[in-house]
N, C-alpha and C positions, 0 to 999 in steps of 0.2 A: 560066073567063074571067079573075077577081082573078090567076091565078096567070100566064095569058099577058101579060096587061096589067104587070102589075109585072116582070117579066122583057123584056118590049120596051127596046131600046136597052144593055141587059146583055149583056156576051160569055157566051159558054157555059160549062158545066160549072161548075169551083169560084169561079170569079167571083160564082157566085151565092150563095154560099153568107151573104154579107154580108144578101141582103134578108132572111133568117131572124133579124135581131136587128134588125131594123126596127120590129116586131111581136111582142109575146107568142104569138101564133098563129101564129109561124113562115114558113115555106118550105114548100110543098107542089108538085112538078112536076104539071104539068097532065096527062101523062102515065104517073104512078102510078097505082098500082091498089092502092087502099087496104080490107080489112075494117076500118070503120072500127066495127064494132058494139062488139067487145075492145079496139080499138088506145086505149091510156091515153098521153100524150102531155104530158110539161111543156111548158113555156115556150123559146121561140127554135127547135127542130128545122128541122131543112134536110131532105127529103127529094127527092132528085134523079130525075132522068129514068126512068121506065120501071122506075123500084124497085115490087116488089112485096110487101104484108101480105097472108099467107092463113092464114085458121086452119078449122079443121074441127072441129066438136063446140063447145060450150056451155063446156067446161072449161081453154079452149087461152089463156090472154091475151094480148096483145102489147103489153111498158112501153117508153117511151124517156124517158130523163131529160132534164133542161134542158139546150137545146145539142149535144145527139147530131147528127152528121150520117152519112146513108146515099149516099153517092153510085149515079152512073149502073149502072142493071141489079143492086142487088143483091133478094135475095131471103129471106124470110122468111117460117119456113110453121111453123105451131104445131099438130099433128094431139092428138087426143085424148089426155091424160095430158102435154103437155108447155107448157112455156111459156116466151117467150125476154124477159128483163127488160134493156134498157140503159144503163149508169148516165150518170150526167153527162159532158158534153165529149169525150165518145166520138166517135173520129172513124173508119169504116168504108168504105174505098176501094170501088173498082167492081168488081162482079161475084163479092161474096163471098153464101156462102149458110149460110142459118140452118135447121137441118131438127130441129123436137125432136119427140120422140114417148115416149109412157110416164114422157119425166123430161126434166127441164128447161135450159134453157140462159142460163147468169147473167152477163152481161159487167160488170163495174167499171167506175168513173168514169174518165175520162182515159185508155182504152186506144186505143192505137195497130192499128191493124188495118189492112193491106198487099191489094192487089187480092189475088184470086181466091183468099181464104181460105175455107174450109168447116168449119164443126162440126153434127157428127152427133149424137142424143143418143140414138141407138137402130143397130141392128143386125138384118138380116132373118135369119133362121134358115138352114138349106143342109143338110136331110137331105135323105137320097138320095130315089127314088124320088117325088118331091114337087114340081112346079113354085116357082121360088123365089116368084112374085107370089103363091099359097097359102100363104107359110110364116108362121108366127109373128114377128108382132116382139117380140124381145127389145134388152133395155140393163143396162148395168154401171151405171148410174145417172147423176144430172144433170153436166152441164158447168159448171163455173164459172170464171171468168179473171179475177182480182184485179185490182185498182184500180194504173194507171200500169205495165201491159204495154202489151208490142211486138211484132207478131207480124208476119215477114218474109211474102216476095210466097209464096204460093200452100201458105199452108201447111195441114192439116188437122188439127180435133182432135177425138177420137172420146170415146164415151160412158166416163162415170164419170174425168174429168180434170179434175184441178183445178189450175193456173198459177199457182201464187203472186206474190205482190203487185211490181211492177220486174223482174220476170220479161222476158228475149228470149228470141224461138224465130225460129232462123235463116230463112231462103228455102228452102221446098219440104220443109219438117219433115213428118212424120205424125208427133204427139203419141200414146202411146198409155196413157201412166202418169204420174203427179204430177208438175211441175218444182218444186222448191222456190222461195220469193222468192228475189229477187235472184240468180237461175241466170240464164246464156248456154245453150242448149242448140239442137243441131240433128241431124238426121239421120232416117232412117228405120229403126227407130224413131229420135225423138230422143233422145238422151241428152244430162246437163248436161258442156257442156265444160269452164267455169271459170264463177266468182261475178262479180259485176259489184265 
């Protein structure tokens, strides 16, 4: 109710994103769907429309630093063995998805994050003779993306990647190996084009 009332008279989407520094306790849409049991939360977050926190198991947490904002639909699920930490001033467009499992997913302070990005922090198995929803999950280990990345519109990045720090990764990348700081990189896989 706090959360429709304070949005009354507010145009939609990033307009709102100002009442989240109104308040220490932030911006919360009224239509999240929040596990608020693990969700650890500084000071100012914005979380928009219809974003969803899911975690499964006792051992999954979900951080967001001071300032982070999640805009409209994205989603974040932290199953057993994973956990996705967000550092400060983080700002995360619509419809990106956070999935860690087995190993964890660590975003830096002040990255830039482009709609319909995805990071994986696992990988389902694909022997034969085996329905894949039976199979083992495996991962190359945690994701982590340094502090003051950029990551273009719809890009993916998969287990055991690390993006060093002013790091871009073009539009439509699938990351599958280290970018060093200060790399331009794009492609599928992407590779680094030139240093910034």
């Amino acid at each position: 109710m706090a959360s429709r009332l304070a949005a009354l008279g507010m145009l939609p989407y990033k307009n709102r994103v100002a009442l989240a520094w109104l308040h220490p306790n932030g911006y919360i849409a009224a239509s999240a769907e929040l596990s608020r049991a693990d969700l650890r939360m500084g000071p100012h977050v914005f979380i928009g429309e219809r974003v969803v926190v899911y975690r499964q198991g006792n051992t999954a947490p979900v951080e967001l630093g001071e300032g982070v904002e999640l805009h409209h639909e994205c989603m974040i699920e932290a199953f057993e063995g994973g956990t996705v930490s967000i550092g400060s001033r983080t700002t995360i467009q619509a419809r990106c998805n956070f999935a860690a499992a087995g190993a964890s997913i660590s975003i830096g302070s002040g990255v830039q994050i482009a709609q319909l990005c995805g990071f994986y922090s696992f990988d389902h198995g694909f022997m034969p003779n085996q329905p894949i929803y039976q199979q083992p999950i495996t991962t190359k280990g945690p994701i982590t993306i340094e502090d003051d990345v950029w990551l273009g519109f719809n890009v993916i990045v998969l287990s055991g990647v690390r993006i060093g720090q002013g790091a871009v990764i073009g539009a439509g990348s699938v990351v599958t190996r280290d970018i060093p700081s200060k790399a331009i990189a794009a492609g599928v896989p992407a590779r680094v084009l030139r240093m910034r």
